[in-house]
C-alpha positions as CSV (number, residue, x, y, z in Angstrom):
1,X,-13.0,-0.7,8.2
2,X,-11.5,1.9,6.0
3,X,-11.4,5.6,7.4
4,X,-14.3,8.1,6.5
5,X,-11.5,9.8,4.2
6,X,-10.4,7.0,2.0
7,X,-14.1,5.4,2.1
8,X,-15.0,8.9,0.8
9,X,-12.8,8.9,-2.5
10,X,-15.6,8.6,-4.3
11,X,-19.1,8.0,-3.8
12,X,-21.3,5.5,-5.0
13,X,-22.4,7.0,-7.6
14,X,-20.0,7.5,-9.3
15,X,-18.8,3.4,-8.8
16,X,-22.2,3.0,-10.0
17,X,-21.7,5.0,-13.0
18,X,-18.3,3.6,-13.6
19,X,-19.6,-0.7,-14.0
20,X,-23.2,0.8,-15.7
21,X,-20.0,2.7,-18.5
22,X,-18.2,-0.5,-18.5
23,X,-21.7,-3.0,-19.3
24,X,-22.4,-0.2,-22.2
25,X,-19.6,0.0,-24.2
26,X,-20.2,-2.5,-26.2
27,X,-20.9,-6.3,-27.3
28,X,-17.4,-6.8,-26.2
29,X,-18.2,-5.6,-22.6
30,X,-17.0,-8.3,-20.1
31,X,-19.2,-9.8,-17.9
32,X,-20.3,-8.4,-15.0
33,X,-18.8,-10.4,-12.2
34,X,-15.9,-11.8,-14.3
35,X,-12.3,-11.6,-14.0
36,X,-12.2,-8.9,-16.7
37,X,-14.9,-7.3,-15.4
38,X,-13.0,-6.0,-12.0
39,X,-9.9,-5.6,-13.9
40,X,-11.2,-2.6,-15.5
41,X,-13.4,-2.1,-12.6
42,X,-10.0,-1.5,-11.2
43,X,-8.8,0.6,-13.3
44,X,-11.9,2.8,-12.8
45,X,-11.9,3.7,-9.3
46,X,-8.0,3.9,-9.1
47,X,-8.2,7.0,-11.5
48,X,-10.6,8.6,-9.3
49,X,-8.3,7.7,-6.3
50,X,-11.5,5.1,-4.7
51,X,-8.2,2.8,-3.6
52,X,-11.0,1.1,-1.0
53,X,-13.1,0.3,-4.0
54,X,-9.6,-1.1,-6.4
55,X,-7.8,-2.6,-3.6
56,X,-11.3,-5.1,-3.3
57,X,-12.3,-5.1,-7.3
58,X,-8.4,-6.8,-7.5
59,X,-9.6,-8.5,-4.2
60,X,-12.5,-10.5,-6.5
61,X,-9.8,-11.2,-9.3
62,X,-6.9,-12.9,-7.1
63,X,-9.4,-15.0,-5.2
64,X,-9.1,-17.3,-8.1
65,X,-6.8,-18.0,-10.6
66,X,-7.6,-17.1,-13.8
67,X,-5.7,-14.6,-16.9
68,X,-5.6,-11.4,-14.4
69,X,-4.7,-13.0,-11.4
70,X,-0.9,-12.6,-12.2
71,X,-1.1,-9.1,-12.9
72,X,-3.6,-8.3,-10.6
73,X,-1.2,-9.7,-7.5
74,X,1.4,-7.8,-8.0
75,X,-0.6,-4.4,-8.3
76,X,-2.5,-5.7,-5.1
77,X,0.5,-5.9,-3.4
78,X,1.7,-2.3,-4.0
79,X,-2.1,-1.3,-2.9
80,X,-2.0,-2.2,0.4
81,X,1.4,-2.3,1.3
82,X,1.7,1.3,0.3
83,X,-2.0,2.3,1.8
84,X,-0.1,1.0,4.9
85,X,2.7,3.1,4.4
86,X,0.4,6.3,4.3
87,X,-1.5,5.2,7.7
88,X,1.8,4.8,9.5
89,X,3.1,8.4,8.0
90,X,0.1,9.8,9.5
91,X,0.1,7.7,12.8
92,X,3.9,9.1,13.1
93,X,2.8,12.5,12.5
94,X,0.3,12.4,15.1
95,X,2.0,10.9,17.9
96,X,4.6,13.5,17.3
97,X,1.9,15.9,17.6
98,X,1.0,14.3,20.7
99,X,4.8,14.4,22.4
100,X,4.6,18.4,21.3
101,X,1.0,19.0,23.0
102,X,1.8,17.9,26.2
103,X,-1.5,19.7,27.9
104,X,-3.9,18.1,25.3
105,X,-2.7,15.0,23.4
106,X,-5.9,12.8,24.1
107,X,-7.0,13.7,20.5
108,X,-3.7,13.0,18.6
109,X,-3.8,9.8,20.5
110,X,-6.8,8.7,19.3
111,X,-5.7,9.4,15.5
112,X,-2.5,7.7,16.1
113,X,-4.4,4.7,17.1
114,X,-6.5,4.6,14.2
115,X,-4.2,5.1,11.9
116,X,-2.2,2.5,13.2
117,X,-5.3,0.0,13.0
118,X,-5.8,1.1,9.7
119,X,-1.6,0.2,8.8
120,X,-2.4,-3.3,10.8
121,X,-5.2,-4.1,8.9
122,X,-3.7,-3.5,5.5
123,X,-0.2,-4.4,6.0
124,X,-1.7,-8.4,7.1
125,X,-3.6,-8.0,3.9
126,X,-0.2,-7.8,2.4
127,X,1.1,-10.6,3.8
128,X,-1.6,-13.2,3.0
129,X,-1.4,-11.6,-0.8
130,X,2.7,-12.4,-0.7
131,X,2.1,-15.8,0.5
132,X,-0.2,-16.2,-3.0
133,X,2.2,-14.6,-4.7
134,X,5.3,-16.6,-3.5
135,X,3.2,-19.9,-4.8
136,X,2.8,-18.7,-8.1
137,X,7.0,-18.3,-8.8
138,X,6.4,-15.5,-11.5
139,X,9.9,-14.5,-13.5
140,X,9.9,-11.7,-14.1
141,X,6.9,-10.4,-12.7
142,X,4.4,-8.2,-14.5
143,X,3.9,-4.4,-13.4
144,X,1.0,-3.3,-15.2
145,X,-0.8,-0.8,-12.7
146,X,-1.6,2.6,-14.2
147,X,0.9,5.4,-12.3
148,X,-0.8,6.5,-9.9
149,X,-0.9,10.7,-9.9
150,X,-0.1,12.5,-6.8
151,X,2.8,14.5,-4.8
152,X,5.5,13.0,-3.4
153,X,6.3,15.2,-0.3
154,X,3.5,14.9,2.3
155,X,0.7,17.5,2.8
156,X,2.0,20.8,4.5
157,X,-0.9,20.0,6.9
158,X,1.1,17.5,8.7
159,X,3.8,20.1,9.5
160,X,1.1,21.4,11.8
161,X,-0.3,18.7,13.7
162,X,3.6,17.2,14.1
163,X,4.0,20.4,16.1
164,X,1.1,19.8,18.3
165,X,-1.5,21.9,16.7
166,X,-4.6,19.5,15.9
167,X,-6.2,19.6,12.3
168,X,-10.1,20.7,12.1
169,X,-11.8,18.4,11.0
170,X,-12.5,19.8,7.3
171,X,-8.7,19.7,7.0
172,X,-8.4,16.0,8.0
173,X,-9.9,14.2,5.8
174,X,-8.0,15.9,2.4
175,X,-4.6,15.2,4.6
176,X,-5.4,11.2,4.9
177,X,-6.3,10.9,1.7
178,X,-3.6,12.9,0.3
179,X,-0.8,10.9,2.5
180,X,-2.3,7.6,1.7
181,X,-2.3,8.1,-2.3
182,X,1.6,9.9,-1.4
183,X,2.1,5.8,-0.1
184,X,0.8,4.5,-3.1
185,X,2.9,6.2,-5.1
186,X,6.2,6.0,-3.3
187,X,5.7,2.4,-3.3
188,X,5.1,1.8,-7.1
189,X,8.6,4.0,-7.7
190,X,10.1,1.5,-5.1
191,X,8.4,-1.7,-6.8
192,X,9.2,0.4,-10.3
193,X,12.7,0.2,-9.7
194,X,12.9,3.6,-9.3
195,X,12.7,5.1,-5.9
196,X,11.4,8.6,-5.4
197,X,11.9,8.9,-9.1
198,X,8.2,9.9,-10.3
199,X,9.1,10.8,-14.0
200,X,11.2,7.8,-14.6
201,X,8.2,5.6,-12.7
202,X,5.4,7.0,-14.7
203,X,7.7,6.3,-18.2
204,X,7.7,2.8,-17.1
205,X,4.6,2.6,-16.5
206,X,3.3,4.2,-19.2
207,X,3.3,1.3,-21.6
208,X,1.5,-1.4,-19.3
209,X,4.0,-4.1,-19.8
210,X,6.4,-3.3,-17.4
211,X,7.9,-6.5,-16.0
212,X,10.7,-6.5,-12.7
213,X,13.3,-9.1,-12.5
214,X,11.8,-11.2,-9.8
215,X,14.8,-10.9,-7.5
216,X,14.4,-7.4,-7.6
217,X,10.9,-7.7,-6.6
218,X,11.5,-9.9,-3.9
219,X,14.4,-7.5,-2.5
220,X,11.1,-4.6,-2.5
221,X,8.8,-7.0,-1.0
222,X,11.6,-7.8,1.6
223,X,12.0,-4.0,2.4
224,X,8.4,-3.5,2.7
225,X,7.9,-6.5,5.0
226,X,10.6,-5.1,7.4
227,X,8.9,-1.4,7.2
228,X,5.9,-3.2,8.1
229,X,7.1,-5.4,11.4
230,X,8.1,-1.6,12.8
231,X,4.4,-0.9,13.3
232,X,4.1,-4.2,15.8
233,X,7.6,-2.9,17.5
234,X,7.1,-2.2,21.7
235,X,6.9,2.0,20.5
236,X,3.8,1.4,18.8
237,X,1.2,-1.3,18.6
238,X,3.4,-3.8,20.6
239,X,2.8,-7.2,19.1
240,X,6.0,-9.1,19.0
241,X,4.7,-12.0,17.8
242,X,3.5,-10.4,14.8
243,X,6.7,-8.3,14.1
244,X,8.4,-11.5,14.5
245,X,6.3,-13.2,11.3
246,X,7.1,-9.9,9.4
247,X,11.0,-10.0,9.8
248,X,10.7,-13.7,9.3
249,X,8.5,-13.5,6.1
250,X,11.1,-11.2,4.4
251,X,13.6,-13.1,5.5
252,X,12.2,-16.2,3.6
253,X,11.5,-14.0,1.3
254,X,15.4,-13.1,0.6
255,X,16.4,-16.3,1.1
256,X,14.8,-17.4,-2.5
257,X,16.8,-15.0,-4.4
258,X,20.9,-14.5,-5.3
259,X,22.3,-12.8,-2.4
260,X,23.9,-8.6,-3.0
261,X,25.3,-6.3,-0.6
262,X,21.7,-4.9,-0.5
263,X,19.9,-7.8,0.6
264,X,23.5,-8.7,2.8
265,X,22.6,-5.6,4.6
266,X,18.8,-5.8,4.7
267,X,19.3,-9.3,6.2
268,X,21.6,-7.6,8.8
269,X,18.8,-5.3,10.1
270,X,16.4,-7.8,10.2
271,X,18.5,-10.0,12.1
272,X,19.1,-7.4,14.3
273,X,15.5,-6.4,15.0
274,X,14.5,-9.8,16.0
275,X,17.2,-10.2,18.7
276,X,15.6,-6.8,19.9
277,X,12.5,-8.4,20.1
């Protein structure tokens, strides 16, 4: 349910090519179909940028619990909550488009409303994976996702189709996937610790045993759950009952954790956003 660009990331060859490399290196090749088996699976496609193909290999290992599952969560939960985070950047972009092409918005109308499908579909994802997550009570929780390359400002394309000015098709494609991986990748600084910080992210990173303080993990997951209930508000999809479970999950969510001006004031916005509602 993907779009043609992210599905697109890499073909199945190379996927292929990637588990037949993974059976053949040797007697002490995991199992095909184990836990260790998607883990590196994982770390396959994400370095090709296939986040369709790692967000469902980290799918197989957190269905279960077994010695990945508490570092696969955690890099599940940056997957789709910042693949969310690049559908609503582009759904944004398009409706401004839209508001700016007042003689022919039909076709930035129907982007916006994929896009926004797209953000829906991933950002419940995240919430069923935070549930999981909340169960397990990890302290501190482990951050052990490769950094994930790309640019931090968003493609000069969008510039463009905010003004009204719709993207040929050729064009479209390399713009989603570019703004999707730019989601990704704002989101691991924020999980990181490090917003908008890309070289002091990919330093932490770098030695795969990054672990976050779990109440500064649950103040991210908090921000990202209220960033999320804005796609449900009356603007855009409409569905108060679902913005309602957002604002209400990271609510619950900062309730578990010691209480700072930041989450003071998070919980302030929240609060505020469900009286809108």
């Amino acid at each position: 349910m993907r779009t043609t660009a992210i599905r697109g990331m890499a073909t199945g060859i190379l996927t292929a090519a990637c588990f037949i490399l993974i059976s053949c290196s040797g007697s002490n090749a995991p199992l095909e179909g184990s836990p260790a088996y998607y883990w590196a699976a994982a770390k396959e496609t994400f370095a090709t940028k296939d986040y369709v193909k790692t967000v469902e290999h980290l799918e197989k290992i957190t269905a279960t619990e077994n010695e990945y599952t508490a570092r696969a969560r955690p890099w599940l939960l940056v997957m789709t909550s910042g693949m969310s985070a690049g559908y609503m950047y582009l759904a944004d972009s398009f409706e401004a488009g839209a508001r700016a092409n007042k003689a022919n918005p039909t076709g930035f109308r129907k982007q916006v409303n994929t896009y926004r499908r797209e953000a829906s579909q991933l950002a419940l994802e995240f919430v069923q994976v935070f549930d999981q997550f909340q169960k397990a009570k990890d302290d501190p929780v482990p951050i052990t996702m490769p950094f994930p390359t790309g640019n931090a400002a968003p493609p000069t394309q969008l510039n463009r189709a905010s003004a009204g000015i719709m993207l040929a098709q050729q064009e479209l494609e390399p713009v989603e996937k570019q703004t999707v991986a730019r989601g990704v990748l704002l989101t691991s600084c924020d999980t990181a610790g490090a917003p908008n910080d890309l070289a002091k992210t990919e330093e932490l990173l770098k030695p795969g045993t990054l672990t976050v303080p779990r109440a500064a993990f649950m103040t991210a997951m908090a921000n990202t759950l209220f960033a999320e209930s804005e796609l449900y508000g009356s603007r855009k999809l409409d569905d108060r009952d679902k913005q309602k479970i957002f604002c209400n999950r990271a609510l619950d969510a900062l309730k578990t954790i010691p209480e700072t001006k930041q989450t003071k004031e998070l919980t302030t916005k929240i609060n505020k956003a469900l009286k809108a509602t």
